[in-house]
C-alpha positions in Angstrom: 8.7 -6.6 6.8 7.5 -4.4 3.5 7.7 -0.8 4.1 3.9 -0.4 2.8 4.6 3.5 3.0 7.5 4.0 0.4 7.8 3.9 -3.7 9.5 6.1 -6.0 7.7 9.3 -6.3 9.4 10.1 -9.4 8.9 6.8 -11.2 5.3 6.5 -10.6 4.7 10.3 -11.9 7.1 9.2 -15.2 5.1 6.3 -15.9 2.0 7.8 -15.6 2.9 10.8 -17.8 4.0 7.6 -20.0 0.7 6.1 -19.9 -1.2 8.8 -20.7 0.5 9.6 -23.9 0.4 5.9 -24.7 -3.0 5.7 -24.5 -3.8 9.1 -25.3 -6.3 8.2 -28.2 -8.5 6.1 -25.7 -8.8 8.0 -22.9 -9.2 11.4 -24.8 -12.1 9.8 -27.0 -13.7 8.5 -23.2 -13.0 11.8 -21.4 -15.0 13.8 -24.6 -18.3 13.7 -22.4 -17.0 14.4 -18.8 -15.4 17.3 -20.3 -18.1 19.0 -21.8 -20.3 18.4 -18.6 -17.3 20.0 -17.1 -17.9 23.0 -19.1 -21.6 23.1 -19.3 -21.2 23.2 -15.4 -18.7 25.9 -15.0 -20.7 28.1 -17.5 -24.0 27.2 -15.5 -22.1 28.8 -12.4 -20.8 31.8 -13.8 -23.8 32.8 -15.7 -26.2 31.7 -13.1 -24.7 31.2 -10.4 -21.9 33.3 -9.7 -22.1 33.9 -6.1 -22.3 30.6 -5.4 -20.4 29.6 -2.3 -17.7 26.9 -2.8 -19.7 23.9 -1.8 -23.0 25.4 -3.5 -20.6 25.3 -6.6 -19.3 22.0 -5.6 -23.1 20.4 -5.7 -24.2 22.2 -9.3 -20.8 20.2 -10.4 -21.9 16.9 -9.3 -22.8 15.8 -12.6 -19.5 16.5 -14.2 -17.8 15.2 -11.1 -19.9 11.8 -11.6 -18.6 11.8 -14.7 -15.0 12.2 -14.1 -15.4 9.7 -11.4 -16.2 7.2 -14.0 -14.2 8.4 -16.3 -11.3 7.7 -13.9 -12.6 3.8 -12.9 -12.1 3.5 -16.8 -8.8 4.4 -16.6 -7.4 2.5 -13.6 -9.2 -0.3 -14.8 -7.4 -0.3 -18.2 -3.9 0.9 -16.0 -4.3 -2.1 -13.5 -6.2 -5.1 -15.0 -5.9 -4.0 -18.7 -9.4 -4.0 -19.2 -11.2 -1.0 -22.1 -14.8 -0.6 -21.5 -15.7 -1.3 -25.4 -14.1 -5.0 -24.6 -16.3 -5.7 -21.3 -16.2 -9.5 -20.0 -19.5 -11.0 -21.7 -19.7 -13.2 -18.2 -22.8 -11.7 -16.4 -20.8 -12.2 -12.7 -17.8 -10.3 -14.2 -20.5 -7.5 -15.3 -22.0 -7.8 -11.8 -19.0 -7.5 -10.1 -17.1 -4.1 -12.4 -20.4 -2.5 -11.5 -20.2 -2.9 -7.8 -16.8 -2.0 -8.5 -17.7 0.7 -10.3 -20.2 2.1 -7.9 -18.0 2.2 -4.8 -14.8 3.7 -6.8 -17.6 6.8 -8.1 -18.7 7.2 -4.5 -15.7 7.1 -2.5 -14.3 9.7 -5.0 -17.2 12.0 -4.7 -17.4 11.9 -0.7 -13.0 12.5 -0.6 -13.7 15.4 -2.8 -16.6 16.8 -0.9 -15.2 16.8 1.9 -12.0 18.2 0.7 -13.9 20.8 -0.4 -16.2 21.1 3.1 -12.8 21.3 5.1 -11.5 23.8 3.0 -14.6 26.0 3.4 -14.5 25.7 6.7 -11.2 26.9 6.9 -11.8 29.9 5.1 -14.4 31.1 7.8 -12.3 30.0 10.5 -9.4 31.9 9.5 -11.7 35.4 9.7 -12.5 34.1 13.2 -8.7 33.9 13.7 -8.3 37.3 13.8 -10.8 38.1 16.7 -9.0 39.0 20.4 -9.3 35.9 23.4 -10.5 32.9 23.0 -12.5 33.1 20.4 -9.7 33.5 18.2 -7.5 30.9 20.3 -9.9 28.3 19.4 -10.2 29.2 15.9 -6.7 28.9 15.4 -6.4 25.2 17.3 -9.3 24.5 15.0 -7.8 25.4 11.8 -4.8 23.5 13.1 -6.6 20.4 12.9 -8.1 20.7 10.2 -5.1 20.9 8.1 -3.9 18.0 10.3 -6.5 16.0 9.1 -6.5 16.9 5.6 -3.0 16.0 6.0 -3.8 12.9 7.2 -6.6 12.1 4.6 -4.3 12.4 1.7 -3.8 8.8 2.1 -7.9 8.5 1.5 -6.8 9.3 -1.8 -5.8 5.8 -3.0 -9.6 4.2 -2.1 -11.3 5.2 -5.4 -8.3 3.3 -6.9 -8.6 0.0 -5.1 -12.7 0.5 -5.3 -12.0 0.1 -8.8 -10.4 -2.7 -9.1 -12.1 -4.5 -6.2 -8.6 -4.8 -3.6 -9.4 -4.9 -0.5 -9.2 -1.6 1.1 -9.1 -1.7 4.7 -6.1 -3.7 4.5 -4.2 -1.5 2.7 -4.8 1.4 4.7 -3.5 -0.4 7.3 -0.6 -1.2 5.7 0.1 2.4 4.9 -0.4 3.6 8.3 1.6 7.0 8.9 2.1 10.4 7.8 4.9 9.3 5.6 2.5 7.4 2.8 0.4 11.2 3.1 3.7 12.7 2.7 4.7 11.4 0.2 1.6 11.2 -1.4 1.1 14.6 -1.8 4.6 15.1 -3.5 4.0 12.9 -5.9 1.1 14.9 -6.9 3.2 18.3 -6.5 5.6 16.6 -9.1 2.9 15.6 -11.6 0.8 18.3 -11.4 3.8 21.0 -11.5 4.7 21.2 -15.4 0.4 20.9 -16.0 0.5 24.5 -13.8 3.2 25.9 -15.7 1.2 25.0 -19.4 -1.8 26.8 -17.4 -0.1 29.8 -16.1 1.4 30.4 -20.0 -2.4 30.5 -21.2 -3.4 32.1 -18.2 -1.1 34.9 -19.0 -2.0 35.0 -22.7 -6.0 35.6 -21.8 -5.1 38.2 -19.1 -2.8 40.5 -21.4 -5.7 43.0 -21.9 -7.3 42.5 -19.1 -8.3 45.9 -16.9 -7.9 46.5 -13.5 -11.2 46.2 -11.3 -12.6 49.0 -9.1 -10.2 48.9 -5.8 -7.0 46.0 -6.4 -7.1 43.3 -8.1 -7.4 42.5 -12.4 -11.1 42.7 -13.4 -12.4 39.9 -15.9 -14.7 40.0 -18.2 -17.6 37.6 -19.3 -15.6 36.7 -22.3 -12.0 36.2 -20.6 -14.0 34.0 -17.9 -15.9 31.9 -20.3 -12.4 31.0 -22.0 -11.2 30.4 -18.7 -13.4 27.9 -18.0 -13.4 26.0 -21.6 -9.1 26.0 -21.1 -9.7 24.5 -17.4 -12.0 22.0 -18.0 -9.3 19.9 -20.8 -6.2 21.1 -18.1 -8.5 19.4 -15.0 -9.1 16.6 -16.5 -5.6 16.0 -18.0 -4.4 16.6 -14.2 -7.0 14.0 -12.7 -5.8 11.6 -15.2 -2.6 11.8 -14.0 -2.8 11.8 -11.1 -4.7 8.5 -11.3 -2.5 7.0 -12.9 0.1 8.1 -10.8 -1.8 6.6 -7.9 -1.8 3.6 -9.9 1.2 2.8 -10.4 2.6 3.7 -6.7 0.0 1.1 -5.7 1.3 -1.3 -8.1 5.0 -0.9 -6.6 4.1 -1.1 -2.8 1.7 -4.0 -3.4 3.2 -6.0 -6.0 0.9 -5.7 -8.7 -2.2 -4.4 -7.7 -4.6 -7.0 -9.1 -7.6 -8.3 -7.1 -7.0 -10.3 -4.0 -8.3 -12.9 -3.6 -10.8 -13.4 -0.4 
């Protein structure tokens, strides 16, 4: 019997660094407008908004999230069926079914990351309540045990916008990878891919703090100006990461599956 759970870590984060400089030209010229709704939404939020809580910031990024979500159906659909969006299928059942295709792979990918982004929240106010004496406290630690349990757990959620792309069956599949150890390893494959991406950022985070000045109390105080470039490095840096980690994704599908096409029903 397959072991659903396993593929090489390393090999699918060395392809996908492969395919993303092989297609470079492509996927740069599709990711032009999610990145600039990137931006536009980060400036929004710091001018505007700036004491927006994390999943008040989450919702005034929705339409740059919507965007990268499509941006990233593009991609898996050139990765696993070769298909480029400027070459659709003229069929209008082919058309019919990449947009239902297209529709769940945007929404499962905004409901992982918002809840990602819920759990983490929560555990932010739970680990304040941690610190209380008695029970109180004893139950906000269980709690904040589980939650990291089950974001553990839900790592392996991860792979639905990719089979939502390309229309696989995804129930199966999750059954197939069944455990912590698909999770597991999961999540070092996206340590590994993301790892040299965070080094690149930490080198230009460095560079736009060398003058900064430290705030009242501890801490390194930014200014408008240092933010704002902040925000117009991140936004090329996220979606690089995303891409890779799609990719990524991709591929390790393609190993434990065989392929990765659409099943047939």
């Amino acid at each position: 019997m397959n072991n659903y759970s396993r593929f090489s870590i390393s090999a699918a984060v060395k392809n996908a660094y492969l395919f993303v400089w092989r297609e470079r030209a492509y996927l740069a010229k599709i990711a032009l407008v999610p990145m600039v709704a990137q931006i536009a939404c980060a400036l929004f939020i710091q001018y505007e908004r700036p004491g927006a809580s994390e999943i008040e910031a989450y919702l005034w990024n929705l339409p740059s999230m919507l965007l990268l979500s499509w941006f990233l159906f593009v991609e898996t659909r050139l990765l696993i069926l070769g298909e480029r969006h400027d070459r659709l299928p003229a069929d209008a059942a082919a058309r019919g079914m990449r947009r239902r295709d297209m529709e769940a792979s945007v929404l499962s990918l905004i409901l992982f990351n918002m809840t990602i982004i819920t759990a983490f929240s929560v555990l932010l106010h739970i680990e304040k309540l941690t610190q209380k004496p008695g029970i109180l406290g004893a139950l906000a630690g269980t709690g904040e045990l589980l939650i990291i349990g089950a974001l553990f757990w839900g790592a392996r959620l991860g792979i639905v916008p990719v089979l939502a792309a390309v229309g696989h069956p995804i129930r199966s599949v999750l059954r197939k990878t069944w455990g912590a150890m698909f999770s597991l390893r999961l999540i070092g494959m996206a340590l590994l891919g993301i790892f040299p991406v965070m080094i690149v950022f930490q080198l230009l985070l460095g560079a736009v703090l060398a003058n900064s000045v430290p705030a009242t109390g501890a801490g390194i105080g930014l200014s408008m100006q240092q933010q704002t470039l902040l925000n117009l490095l991140a936004a090329p840096l996220s979606l690089f990461t995303s891409s890779l980690l799609t990719a990524a994704a991709g591929f390790a599908l393609k190993e434990i599956l065989g392929g990765g096409r659409r099943a047939k029903t």
